[in-house]
C-alpha positions in Angstrom: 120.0 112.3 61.2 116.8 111.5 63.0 117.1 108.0 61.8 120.4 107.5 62.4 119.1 108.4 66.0 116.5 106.2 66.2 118.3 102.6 64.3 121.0 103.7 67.4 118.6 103.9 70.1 118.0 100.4 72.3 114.9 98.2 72.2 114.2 98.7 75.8 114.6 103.0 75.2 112.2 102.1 72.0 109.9 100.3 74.7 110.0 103.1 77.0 109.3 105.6 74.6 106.3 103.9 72.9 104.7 103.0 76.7 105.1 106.9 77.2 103.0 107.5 74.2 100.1 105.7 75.7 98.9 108.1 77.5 95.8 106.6 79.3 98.4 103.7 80.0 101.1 106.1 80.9 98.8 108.5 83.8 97.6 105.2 84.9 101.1 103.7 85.6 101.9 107.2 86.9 98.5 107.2 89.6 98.9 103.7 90.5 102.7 104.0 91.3 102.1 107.2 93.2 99.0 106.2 95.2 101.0 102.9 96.4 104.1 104.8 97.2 102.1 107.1 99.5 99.7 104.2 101.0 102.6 103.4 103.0 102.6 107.0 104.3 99.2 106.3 105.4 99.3 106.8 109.5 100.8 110.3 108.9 97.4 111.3 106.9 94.9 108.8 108.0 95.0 108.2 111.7 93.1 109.1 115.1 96.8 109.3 116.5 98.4 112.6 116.3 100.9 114.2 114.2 102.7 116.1 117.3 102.2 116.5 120.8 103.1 119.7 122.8 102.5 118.7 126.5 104.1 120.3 129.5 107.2 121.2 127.2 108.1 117.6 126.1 106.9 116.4 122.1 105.7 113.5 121.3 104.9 111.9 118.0 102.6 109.0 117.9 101.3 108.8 114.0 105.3 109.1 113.3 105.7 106.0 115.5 102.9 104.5 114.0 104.3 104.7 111.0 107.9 103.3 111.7 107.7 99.3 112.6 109.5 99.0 116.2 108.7 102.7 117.6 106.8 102.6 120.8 103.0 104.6 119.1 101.1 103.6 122.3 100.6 106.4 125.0 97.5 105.8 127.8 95.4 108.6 127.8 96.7 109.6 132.0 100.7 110.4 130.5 98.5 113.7 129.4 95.8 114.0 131.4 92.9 112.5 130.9 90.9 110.2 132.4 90.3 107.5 130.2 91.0 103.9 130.2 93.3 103.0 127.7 95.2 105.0 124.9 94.7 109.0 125.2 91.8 110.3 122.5 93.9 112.6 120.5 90.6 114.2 119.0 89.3 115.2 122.3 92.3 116.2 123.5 92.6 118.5 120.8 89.5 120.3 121.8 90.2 120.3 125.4 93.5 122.6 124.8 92.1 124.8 122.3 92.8 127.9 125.3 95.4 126.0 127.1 99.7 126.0 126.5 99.5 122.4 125.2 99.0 121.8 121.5 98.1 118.8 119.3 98.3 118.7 115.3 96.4 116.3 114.3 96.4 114.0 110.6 94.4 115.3 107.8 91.6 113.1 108.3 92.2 111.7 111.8 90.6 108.5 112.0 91.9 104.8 111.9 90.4 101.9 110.3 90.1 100.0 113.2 88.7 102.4 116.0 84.8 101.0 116.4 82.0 102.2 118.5 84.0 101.4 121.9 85.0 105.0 120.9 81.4 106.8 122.1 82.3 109.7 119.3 81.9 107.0 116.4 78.6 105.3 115.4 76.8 102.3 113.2 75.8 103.0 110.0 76.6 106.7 110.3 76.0 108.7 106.8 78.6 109.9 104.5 79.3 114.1 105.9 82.3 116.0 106.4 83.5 114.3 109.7 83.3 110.3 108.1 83.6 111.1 104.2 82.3 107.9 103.3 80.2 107.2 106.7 80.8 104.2 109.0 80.1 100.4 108.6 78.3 98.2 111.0 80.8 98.5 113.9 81.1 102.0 113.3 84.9 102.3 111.8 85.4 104.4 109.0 84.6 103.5 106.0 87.4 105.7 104.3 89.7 105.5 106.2 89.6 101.3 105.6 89.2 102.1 101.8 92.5 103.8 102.0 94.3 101.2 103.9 93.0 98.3 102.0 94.4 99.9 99.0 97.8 98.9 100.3 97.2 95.6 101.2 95.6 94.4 98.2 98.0 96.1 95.6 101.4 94.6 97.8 99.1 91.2 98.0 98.3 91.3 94.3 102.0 92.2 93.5 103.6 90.1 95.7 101.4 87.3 94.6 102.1 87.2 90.9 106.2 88.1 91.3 106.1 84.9 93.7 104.2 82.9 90.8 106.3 84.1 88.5 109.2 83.3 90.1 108.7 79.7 90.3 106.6 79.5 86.9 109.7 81.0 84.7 112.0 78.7 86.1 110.0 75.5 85.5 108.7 76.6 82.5 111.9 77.3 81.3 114.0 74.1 82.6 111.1 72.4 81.0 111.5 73.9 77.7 115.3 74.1 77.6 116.0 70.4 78.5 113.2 68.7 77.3 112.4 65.0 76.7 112.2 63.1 80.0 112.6 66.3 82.1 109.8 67.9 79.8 107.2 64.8 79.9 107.7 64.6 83.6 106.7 67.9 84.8 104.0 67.9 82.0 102.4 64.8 83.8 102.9 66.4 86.9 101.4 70.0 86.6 98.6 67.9 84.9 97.4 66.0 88.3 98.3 69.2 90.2 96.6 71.6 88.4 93.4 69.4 89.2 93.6 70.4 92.7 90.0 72.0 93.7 92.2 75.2 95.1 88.8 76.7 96.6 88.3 73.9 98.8 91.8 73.5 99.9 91.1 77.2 101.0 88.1 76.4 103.0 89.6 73.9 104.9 93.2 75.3 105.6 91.2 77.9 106.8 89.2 76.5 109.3 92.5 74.5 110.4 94.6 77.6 110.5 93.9 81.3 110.9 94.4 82.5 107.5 97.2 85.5 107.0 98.4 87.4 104.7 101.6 85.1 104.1 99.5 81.7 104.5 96.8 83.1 101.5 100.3 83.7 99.5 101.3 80.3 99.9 98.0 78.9 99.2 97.6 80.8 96.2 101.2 80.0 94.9 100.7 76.3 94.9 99.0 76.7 91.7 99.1 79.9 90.0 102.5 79.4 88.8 101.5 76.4 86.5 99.9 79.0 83.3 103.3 80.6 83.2 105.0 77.3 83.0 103.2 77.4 79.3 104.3 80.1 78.0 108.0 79.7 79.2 107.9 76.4 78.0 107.3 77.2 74.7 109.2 80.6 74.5 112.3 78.1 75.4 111.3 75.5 72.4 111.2 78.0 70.3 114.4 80.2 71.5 116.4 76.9 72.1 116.2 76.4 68.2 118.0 78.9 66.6 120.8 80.0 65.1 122.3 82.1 68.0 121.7 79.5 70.9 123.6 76.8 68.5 126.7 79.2 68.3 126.2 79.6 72.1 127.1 75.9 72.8 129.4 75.4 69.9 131.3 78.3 72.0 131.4 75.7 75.1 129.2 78.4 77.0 127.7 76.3 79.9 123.6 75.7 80.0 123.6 78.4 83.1 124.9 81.1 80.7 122.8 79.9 77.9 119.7 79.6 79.4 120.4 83.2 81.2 122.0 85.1 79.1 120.7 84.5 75.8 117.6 82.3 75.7 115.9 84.5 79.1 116.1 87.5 77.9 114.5 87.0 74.6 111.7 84.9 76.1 110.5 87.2 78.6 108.1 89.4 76.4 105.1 87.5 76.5 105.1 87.1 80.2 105.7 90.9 80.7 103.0 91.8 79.0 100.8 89.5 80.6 102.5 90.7 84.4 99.9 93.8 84.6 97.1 91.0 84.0 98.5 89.0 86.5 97.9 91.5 89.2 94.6 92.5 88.6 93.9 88.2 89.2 96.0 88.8 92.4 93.1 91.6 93.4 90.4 89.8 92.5 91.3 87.0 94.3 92.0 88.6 97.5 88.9 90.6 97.1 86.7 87.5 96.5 88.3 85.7 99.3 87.5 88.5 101.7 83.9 88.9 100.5 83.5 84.8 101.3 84.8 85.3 104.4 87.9 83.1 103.8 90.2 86.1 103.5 92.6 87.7 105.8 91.5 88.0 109.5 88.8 90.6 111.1 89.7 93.3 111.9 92.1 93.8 108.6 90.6 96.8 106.0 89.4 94.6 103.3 87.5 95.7 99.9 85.6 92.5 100.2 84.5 92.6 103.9 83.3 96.3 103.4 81.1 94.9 100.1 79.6 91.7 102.3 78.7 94.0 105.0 77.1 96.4 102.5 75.1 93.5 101.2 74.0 92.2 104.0 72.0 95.8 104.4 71.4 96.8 101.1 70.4 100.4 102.0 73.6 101.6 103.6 74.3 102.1 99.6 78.2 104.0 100.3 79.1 100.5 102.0 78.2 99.0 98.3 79.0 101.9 96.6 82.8 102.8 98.0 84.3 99.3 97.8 83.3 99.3 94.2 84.2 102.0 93.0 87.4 101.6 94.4 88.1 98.4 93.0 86.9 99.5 89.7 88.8 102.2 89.5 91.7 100.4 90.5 91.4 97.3 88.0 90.7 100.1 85.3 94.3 101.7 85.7 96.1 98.5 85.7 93.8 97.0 82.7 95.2 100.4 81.0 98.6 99.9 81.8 98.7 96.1 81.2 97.4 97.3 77.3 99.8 99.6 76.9 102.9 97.4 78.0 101.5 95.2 75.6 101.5 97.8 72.9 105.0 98.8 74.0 105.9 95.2 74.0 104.5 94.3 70.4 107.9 92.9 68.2 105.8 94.1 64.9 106.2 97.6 65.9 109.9 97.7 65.8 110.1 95.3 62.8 111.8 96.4 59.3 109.5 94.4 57.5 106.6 96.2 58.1 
């Protein structure tokens, strides 16, 4: 019966299962997904803005503005109270009602990576304790608190990164390898001369054109990591294209959008699956060595690689070197795990009847 069960059961279920059984790869997939899904949750835990307001008998909620794109999160520091130029400092508010009818909750850990030493309670080089976990950097924002948030912005650059590549890489690759012939020799010659294209320097100098952005490092970056995938799909589409099952196809009359789509895609997508977990540790790497370089997303953005060049430059503030790579390691480490075990999940031998 329990091979009846298992002959019925899909490919994909089979996958499924087999990833689940991998159980480094399988906690890893579970942390990762988990710490992204909450690192978007990150001003109602890590913020100097606070949670709730009780002032005079109206509410207000600044991190929950914070963390909704369009809500008004700004509130000058005179709407309750005090006399301070700019935004109100929720911390020091928080003390100053401690005996008074007014009441402030505040985040967790309530500082922001981008509040400096214009705030006179924050300063350079501070050590790690229990007010800045992981101390303060050379302008005196907190070091964890930027480690958190950077977490976010190089996973969603990583990921968006590689499903942009891979976007344009399948369907090249692909065309390429379904078509062939003139088609095919074309696009060969041309991802040849364009895959010569020094993409460091074309960095450097858009950047000292342009401010460089999260979007404008995407596009950079896609002009030429799409061309690897174009390999594979290429080939996975020779090899597809030649069988029994795509010949019946187009005896059928079945148009090349249904063929290519419905029957050669699916079956040509295993090796670049596999490889998709790979892809995104690149994506982090990249983003991270930009940073570091100094060709990387903007000042005052929370960055792995501006924290580890600022470490560098003084050596002994060891948690500035310490925390940025840790966290990367630590990070590349889960994804390495996962990316094995999607390969092991993947692997056509383990399914095969011929074993």
């Amino acid at each position: 019966m329990s091979n009846q069960i298992n002959i019925s059961e899909s490919i994909n279920k089979k996958r499924w299962r087999k990833f689940k059984s991998i159980k480094r790869g399988y906690y890893s997939f579970i942390i990762i997904i988990s710490l992204y899904m909450l690192s978007f949750l990150l001003p109602l835990f890590i913020n100097s803005k606070a949670l709730l307001i009780q002032y005079e008998g109206n509410y207000y909620s600044p991190a929950f503005n914070d963390a909704v794109p369009g809500l008004n999160a700004y509130y000058d520091g005179n709407k309750f109270g005090q006399d301070l130029p700019g935004e109100a400092n929720y911390r020091q508010l928080q003390q100053e009602w401690i005996n008074t009818e007014n009441w402030i909750i505040m985040p967790i850990y309530p500082f922001n990576p981008y509040e400096d030493i214009t705030n006179n309670e924050n300063k350079m080089y501070e050590s790690p304790s229990l007010t800045h976990w992981f101390g303060t950097d050379d302008t005196g924002r907190d070091v964890f608190a930027r480690m958190c948030y950077a977490f976010n912005i190089s996973i969603s650059f990583a990921f968006l990164l590689t499903v942009v590549n891979y976007i344009i890489g399948i369907s090249i690759g692909g065309t390429m390898g379904y078509y062939g012939g003139k088609f095919d020799l074309f696009f060969q010659r041309l991802i040849e001369i364009w895959s010569s294209l020094p993409l460091l320097f074309v960095v450097i100098i858009i950047s000292s054109i342009l401010k460089p952005s999260f979007a404008l490092l995407i596009f950079i970056y896609t002009m030429v990591n799409w061309i690897f995938l174009t390999y594979y799909m290429r080939a996975e589409f020779y090899r597809e294209k030649s069988k029994d099952y795509v010949s019946a196809a187009i005896s059928m009359g079945q148009s090349n959008t249904k063929i290519i789509f419905r029957h050669i895609l699916p079956n040509s997508l295993v090796p670049v699956i596999t490889y998709f977990p790979f892809s995104v540790v690149g994506g982090i790497i990249i983003l991270v060595s930009l940073d570091f370089l100094g060709f990387g997303l903007p000042p005052p953005t929370p960055s792995w690689g501006q924290i580890l060049y600022v470490g560098l430059a003084n050596i002994t503030k060891w948690w500035m070197v310490f925390s940025p790579i840790m966290a990367e390691f630590l990070t590349l480490l889960c994804i390495v795990f996962i990316g094995e075990a999607v390969r092991e999940a993947f692997d056509p031998k383990i399914y095969s009847r011929l074993r």
